[in-house]
C-alpha positions, 0 to 999 in steps of 0.5 A, a space after each residue: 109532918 112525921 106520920 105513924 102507920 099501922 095496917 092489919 094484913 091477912 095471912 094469905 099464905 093460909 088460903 085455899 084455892 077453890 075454898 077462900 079465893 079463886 082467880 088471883 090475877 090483876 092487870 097493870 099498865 105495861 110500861 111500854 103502853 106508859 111511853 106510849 102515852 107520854 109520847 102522844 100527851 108530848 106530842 099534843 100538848 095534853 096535861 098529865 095529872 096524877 091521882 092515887 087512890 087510899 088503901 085502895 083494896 079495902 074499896 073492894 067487896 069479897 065474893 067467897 067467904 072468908 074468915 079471919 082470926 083475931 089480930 093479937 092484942 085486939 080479940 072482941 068476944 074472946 079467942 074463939 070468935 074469928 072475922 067474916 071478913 067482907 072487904 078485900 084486905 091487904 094480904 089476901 091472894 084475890 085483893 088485887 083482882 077484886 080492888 081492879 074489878 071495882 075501879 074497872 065498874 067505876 071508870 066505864 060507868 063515867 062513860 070510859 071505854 076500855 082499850 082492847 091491847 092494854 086493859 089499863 088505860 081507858 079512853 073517852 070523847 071530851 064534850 069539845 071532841 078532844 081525848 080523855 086518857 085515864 090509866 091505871 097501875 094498881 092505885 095509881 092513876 095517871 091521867 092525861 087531858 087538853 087545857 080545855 077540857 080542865 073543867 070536865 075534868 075537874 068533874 070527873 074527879 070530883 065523883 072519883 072524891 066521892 067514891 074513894 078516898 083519893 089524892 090529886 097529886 096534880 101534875 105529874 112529875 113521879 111515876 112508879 120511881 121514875 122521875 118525869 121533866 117537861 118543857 111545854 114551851 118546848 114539847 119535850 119530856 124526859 123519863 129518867 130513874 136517877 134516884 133509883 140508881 143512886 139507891 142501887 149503887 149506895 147498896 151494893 157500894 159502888 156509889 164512889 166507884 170510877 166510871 166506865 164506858 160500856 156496861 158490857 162484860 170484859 170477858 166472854 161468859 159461860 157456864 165454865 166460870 161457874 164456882 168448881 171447888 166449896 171454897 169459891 162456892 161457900 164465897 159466892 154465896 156471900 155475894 148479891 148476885 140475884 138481888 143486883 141482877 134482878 135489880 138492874 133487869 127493872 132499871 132495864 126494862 123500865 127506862 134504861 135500854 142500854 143496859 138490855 143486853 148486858 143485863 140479859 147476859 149476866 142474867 143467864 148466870 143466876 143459878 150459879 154465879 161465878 166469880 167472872 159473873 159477878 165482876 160483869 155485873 160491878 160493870 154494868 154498875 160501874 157503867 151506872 156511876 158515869 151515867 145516873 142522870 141518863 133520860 128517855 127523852 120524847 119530843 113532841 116538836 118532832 112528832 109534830 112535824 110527823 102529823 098531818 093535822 092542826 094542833 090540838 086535834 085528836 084527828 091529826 096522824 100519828 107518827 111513823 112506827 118504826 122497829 129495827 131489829 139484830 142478832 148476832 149468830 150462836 152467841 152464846 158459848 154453852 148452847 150456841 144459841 143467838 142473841 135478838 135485840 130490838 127496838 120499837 120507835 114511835 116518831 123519834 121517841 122510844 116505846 120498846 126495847 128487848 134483848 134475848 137469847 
């Protein structure tokens, strides 16, 4: 069904810090704390469900005062007669804070216990002993239980009805962009942004381009290739650098560790891109082309042979953590600087992943 939405949406550029707002930050979950997740829902076999909360900032209250014009076209009472507005509006600088600060109220008052290393995701004893997971990402809450514990859920969501206005999305299989496959017969999972990648690569038009193996540049890079004449400046202008780079450095940290390092490197080159800059960047998106359907596949059949307890237990041990890490040495031809990458394993599923200079 074709649907038409209108939101009216504060001027928060206007805004004064110590007169209509104060803390603006907001926490969501790392991604990182995601596949920590998954790795642990695979592993024991929990069901992962999906909720998303409606014009979820509209929930919050307003602790400063704040006063807003009229929208045009729909002045009451003529010009000079402005809002008080009582509820965190999209646009203000502090809605995202005081939106997280009311569902934070919430989860804890249905018995939830906060975790201490990521402030969204929230725990809590199921009436069999067995683990409720409930995590947050602005509006939208993945959620994770064992088969037996559907009834106590089903109750836990229905005083999330009561209290907003929800979607249950049931289970989960798009998270943030990122498309999640399970075989539950098999304990597999696999995490992957496939559509996101053909969306880049249609923008930049590289989406016929012919594929290549590495995403790596084929050229050493350094300050040296930036633009030295107005001509090459004047052209460089004209290409995205920036928007690919910061494009691909989401891809890269959200799903696709194989492009880190080749990410990392043509992101040093932002400021002032030359023309061997760019054509390192058509790599990595020609890399892209052969390699769309590339997944993050966690496997809870090997997890489980990691554990030393029975199945579907919250007591059983968890896998072995495992990090392995490399640098190269002075790297880096402008500053003589290293290059450090790791990684971070749990059982034989990734959780992290950097590569920096």
């Amino acid at each position: 069904m074709l649907r038409f939405k209108a939101r009216l949406v504060a001027r928060g550029f206007s805004q004064q810090h110590g007169v209509d707002f104060d803390e603006t930050y907001s926490p969501v979950l790392r991604y990182k704390t995601l596949r920590m997740l998954l790795s642990l829902i695979c592993s024991r076999d929990m069901t992962l469900e999906l909720m998303d909360v409606e014009t979820a900032y509209l929930n919050a209250k307003l602790k400063e005062t704040v006063y807003m014009s009229q929208p045009e076209g729909f002045e009451e009472g003529g010009r000079e007669f402005v809002w008080l507005l009582l509820r965190a509006l999209y646009g203000l600088k502090q809605s995202g804070r005081e939106w997280h600060a009311d569902l934070n109220a919430f989860v804890l008052s249905l018995g939830f216990t906060r975790c201490v290393f990521d402030s969204c995701v929230y725990l809590k004893t199921s009436r069999t002993g067995r683990l409720l997971i409930l995590s947050v990402y602005v509006d939208d809450i993945p959620s994770a239980f064992y088969p037996i514990d559907a009834a106590e859920w089903a109750e836990i969501k229905q005083l999330f009805f009561q209290k907003y206005a929800i979607k249950f999305l049931g289970e989960a299989d798009w998270f943030l962009n990122m498309r999640i496959t399970r075989d539950r017969s098999r304990r597999l999972l696999w995490l992957d942004q496939q559509a996101y990648v053909e969306q880049l690569l249609d923008e930049f038009g590289f989406d016929e381009s012919k594929a290549v193996a590495a995403p790596g540049a084929q050229e050493p890079l350094s300050r040296a290739g930036a633009p030295s004449t107005d001509a090459e400046v004047r052209e460089m202008r004209m290409v995205p650098y920036r928007r690919a780079v910061g494009a691909l450095t989401y891809l890269a940290n959200s799903s696709r560790p194989d492009l880190a390092h080749a990410v990392n490197y043509v992101a040093q080159y932002s400021q002032n891109p030359g023309e061997s800059h760019w054509r390192a960047v058509k790599m990595i998106l020609r890399y892209l082309c052969g390699t769309k359907d590339y997944a993050l596949q966690f496997s809870g059949a090997a997890n489980k042979a990691n554990s030393g307890a029975g199945e579907g237990t919250d007591a059983a041990a968890l896998p072995t953590l495992r990090a392995f890490a490399d640098a190269n040495w002075g790297g880096c031809l402008d500053t003589r600087r290293s290059t450090t990458g790791w990684i971070v394993l749990l059982g034989n599923d990734l959780l992290d992943w950097q590569s920096r200079k």
